[in-house]
N, C-alpha and C positions, 0 to 999 in steps of 0.2 A: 487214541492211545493204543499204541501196538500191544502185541502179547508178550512183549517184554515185563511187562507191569508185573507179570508173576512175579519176578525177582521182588520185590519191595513187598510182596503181600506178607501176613504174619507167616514165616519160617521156623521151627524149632531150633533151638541151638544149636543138634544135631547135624539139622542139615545146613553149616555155612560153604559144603565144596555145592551145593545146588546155586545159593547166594550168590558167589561167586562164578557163575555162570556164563557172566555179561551179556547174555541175549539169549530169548527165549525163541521159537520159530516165529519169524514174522512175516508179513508180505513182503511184495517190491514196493519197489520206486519208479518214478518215472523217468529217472534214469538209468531204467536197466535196458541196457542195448541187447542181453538174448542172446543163448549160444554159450559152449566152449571153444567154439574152433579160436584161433588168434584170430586179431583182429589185425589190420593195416594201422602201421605205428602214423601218430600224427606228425603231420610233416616238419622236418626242423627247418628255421629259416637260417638265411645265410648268417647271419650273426642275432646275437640274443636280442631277443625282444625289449623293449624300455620297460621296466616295471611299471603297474598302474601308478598312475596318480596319487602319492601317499602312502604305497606300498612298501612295508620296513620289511615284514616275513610272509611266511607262507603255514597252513597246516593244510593235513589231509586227513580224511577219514575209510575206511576200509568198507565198502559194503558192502561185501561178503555175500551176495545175492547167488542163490543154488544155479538161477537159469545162467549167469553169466556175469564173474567176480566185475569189479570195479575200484579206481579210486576217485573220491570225490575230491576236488580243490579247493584252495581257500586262499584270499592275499592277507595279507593282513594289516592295516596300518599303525600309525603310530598310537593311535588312542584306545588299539587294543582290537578293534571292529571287523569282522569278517567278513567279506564279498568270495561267493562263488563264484570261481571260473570257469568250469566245467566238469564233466566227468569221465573219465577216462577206463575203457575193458584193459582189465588186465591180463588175456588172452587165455585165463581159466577159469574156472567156476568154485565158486563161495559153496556155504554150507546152507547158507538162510535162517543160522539158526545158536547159538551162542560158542565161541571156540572156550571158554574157559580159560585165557591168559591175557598175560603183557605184554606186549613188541610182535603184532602180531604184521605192523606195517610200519616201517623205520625209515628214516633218511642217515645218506654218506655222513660223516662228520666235518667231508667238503661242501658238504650243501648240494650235491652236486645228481646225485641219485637218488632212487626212491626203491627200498623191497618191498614187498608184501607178499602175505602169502596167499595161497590156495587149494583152501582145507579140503574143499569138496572133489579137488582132480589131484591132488596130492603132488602138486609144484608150486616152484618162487619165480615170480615175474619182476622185472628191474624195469626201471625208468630212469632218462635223464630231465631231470628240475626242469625248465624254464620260467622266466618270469611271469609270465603269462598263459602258459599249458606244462602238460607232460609228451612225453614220447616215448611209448614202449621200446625199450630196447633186448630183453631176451625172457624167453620164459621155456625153466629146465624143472625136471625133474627134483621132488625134494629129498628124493633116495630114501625115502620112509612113506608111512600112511599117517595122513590127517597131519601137516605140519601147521605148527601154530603160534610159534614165535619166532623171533629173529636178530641175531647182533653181527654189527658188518666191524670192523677195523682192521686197520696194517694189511691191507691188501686180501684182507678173507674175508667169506660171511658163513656165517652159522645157522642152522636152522635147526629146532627142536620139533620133531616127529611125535604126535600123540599116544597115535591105538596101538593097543596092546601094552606090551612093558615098557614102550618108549624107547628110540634113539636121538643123537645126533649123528649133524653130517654137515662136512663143512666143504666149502667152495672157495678157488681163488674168483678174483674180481679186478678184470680188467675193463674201463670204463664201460660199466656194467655187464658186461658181458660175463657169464659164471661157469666155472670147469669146475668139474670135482675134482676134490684132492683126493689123493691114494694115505689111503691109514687115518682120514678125520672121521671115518663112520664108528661110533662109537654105541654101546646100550648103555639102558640107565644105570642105576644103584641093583635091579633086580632082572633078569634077563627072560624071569615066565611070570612074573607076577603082577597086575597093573600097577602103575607109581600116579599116574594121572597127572603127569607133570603141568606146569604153569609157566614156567620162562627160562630162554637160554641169553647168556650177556657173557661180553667178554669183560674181561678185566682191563684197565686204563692201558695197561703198560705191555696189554696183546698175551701173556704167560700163560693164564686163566681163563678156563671158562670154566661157567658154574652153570645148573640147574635146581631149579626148587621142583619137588616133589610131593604132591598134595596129598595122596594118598600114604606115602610113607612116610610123611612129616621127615622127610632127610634132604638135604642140601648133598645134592652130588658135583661134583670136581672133574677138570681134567686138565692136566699140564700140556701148554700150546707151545709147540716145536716151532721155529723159524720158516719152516714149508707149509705150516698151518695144519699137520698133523697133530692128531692128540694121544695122550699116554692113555693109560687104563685107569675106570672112575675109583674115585678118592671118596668117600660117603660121612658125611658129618651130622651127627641126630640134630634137628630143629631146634631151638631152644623152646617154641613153642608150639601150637598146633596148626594144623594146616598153613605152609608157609607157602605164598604164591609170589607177591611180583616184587619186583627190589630194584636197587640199583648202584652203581661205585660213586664215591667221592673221588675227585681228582687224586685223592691220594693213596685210592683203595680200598679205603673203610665201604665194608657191604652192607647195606642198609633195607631191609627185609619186614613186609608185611604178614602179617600173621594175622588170617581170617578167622581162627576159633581161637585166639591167645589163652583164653583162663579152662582151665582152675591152673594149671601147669604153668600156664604166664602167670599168675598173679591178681587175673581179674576174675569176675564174676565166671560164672560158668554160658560157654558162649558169647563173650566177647573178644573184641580182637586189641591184637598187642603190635608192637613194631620191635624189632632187634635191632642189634648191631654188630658185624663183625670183623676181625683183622684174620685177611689171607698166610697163612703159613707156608715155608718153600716145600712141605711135604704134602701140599692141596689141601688139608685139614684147614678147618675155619673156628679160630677163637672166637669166643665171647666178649665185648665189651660190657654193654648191657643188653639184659636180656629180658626178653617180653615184657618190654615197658604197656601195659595196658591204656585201652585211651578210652571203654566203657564203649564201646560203639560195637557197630555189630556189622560181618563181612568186610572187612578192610583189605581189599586186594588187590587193592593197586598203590603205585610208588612213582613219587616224581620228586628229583633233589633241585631244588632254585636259591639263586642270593648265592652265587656259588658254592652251593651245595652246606649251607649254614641251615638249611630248611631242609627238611621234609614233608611231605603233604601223602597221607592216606585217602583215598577214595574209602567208602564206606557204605556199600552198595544196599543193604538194607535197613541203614538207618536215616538214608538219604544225607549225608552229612561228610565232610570234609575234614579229620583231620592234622594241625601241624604239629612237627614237633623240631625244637632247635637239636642241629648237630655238632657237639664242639670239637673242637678241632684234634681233640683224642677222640672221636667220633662216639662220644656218649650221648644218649637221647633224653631229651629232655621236653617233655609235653606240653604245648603252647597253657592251653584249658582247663580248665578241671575238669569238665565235662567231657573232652573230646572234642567236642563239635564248636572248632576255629570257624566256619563257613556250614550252617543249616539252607541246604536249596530247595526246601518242601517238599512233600509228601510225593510218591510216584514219581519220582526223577532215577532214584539207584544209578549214584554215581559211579562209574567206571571207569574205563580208560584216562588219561592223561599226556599233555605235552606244555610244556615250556618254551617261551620265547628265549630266542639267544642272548635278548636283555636283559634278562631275568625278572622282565614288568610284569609279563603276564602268563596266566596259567589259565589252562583249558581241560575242560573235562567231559566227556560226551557222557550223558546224560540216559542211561541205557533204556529207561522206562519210557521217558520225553520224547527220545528220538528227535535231542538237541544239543549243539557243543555250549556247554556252558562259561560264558568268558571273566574272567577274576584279576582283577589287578592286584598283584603282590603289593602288599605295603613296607616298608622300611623293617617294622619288626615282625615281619612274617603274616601278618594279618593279610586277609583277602576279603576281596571289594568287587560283588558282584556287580559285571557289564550287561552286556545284551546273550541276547541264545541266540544260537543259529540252527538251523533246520538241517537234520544227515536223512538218509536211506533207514527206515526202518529198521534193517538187518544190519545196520553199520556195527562193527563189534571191536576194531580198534582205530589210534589217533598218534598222530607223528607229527613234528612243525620245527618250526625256528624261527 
């Protein structure tokens, strides 16, 4: 058991942004290849490789190793099941040690590329997919310190910068290669005070980008220009406490974990809530409903499946998973009484999350285990655990299709 295990030991209420951590300092692997310098991209063959045998998708996992970042692969087949295919330097060095967000490693919405970051040397390294490997293809500058999440569409990517007050900074992307753009460097909600942000995401339809702010309990905004430039931030107070990772519905509805939800959500004191909300054309974010509590504790992570009819919380110190329905006016609606749609036992502290593009199955790396744990989505949202798969220690985020 690595020294992740912290996360899951008894935490006081108080502390769900430590909960929230996803990775405590841990060892390596032995797939740490060593070193910041880049590394020689793996070679592309003339035409794409055949998928394996069975092979429907793909995830990855970030292993964020201090001596020399990585990403690890995955194929995945139809009955859910993960085979490694290798591991790949992503030509910067990891932290070794927990980033505290969501999209910290993300795929094109081509399928086409791969970012991740690199907390430890303060760049984003791109890859292009293949069926069967990856291929470095650039690695730039994150135009901030300690970048730690990421949302790419309509020909930009975003990166959310941690220390200090926090910025963004956004890049064009052309197959994968990244330029910065003039006028996307933006600061948070506070420009000297920490916000301790959690994750930057763009909006469906490219307008929007938003960040959660764990420290300020505030949802910061910014309106996205055509050239991928952004306005100045828009700040909307959290509906509940510490709000970390979320994500859109196809149709915009923002769908937001909230790691300390009560007493202010509604639940107990120290437990976690989920929201919902509708984008306004002034960047301000409405309330649908608001800190739906689900009794569970550290819920900071967000993944929408079933065409986004579901949501699913990670629940990192209750070891616990979970759902809740989203209707189609994006009200939240709690599978459970309990919360806990999927109990994974004791010393797992579930964290990160990815979804197949079928919407069968759902993944969640297991921060304690230092395992992806595999779930098959059921019809009414119910989840059906498969097999674990073994990550890197210090793995701290998870991307797929």
């Amino acid at each position: 058991m690595s020294s992740r295990s912290a996360i899951a030991l008894a935490l006081a209420p108080w502390l769900m942004l430590a909960a929230c951590s996803d990775d405590e300092p841990g060892g390596g692997d032995d797939n740490d290849d060593g070193g910041g310098s880049e590394p020689d991209a793996a070679p592309e063959p003339e035409t794409d490789a055949a998928p394996e045998p069975g092979a429907a998708g793909m995830v990855f996992a970030l292993g964020n190793q201090a001596e020399g970042n990585d990403v690890v692969a995955f194929t995945r087949d139809e009955e859910g099941a993960l085979t490694e295919i290798g591991s790949y330097p992503t030509g910067g060095l990891g932290t070794g040690e927990g980033l505290g967000s969501q999209a910290a490693i993300i795929v094109s919405d081509d399928r086409t590329h791969l970012y991740a970051v690199n907390a430890g040397s303060d760049e984003i390294s791109s890859f292009r997919i293949f069926p069967d490997h990856l291929a470095l293809v650039d690695v730039v500058s994150s135009g901030g310190v300690r970048p730690i999440s990421l949302s790419a569409g309509h020909d930009h990517l975003y990166v959310l910068n941690a220390d200090g007050a926090g910025s963004v900074s956004g890049f064009s992307v052309d197959e994968g290669e990244l330029t910065a753009i003039a006028g996307a460097s933006r600061p948070l909600s506070s420009a000297k005070d920490t916000t301790d942000p959690a994750q930057v995401e763009l909006s469906p339809d490219g307008s929007l980008l938003v960040v959660t702010e764990k420290a300020t309990g505030r949802l910061t905004t910014y309106a996205v220009a055509k050239d991928g430039s952004l306005g100045e931030p828009v700040v909307t107070e959290s509906s509940g406490q510490v709000p970390f990772g979320f994500a859109f519905t196809p149709s915009g509805t923002l769908v937001v974990s909230e790691a300390g939800g009560g007493p202010a959500g509604g639940g107990p004191e120290g437990t976690s809530a989920v929201s919902s909300y509708t984008p306004q054309p002034d960047g301000t974010l409405d309330v649908i409903s608001g800190s739906v509590p689900s009794g569970q504790m550290a819920a900071c992570w967000i993944a929408l499946a079933r065409d986004a009819r579901y949501a699913y919380a990670t629940n990192a110190q209750s070891n616990t998973i979970s759902g809740y329905q989203v209707a189609v006016d994006g009200s939240l609606t709690l599978f459970d009484d309990d919360g806990a749609t999927l109990a994974l036992g004791d010393m797992h502290a579930p964290i990160d999350m990815a979804v197949s593009d079928d919407d069968a199955y759902l993944f969640a790396l297991a921060g304690a285990a230092d395992v992806i744990v595999g779930m098959r989505i059921e019809d009414d949202g119910g989840l059906a655990r498969l097999t674990d798969t073994a990550v890197p220690a210090t793995a701290v985020g998870l991307a797929g299709f």
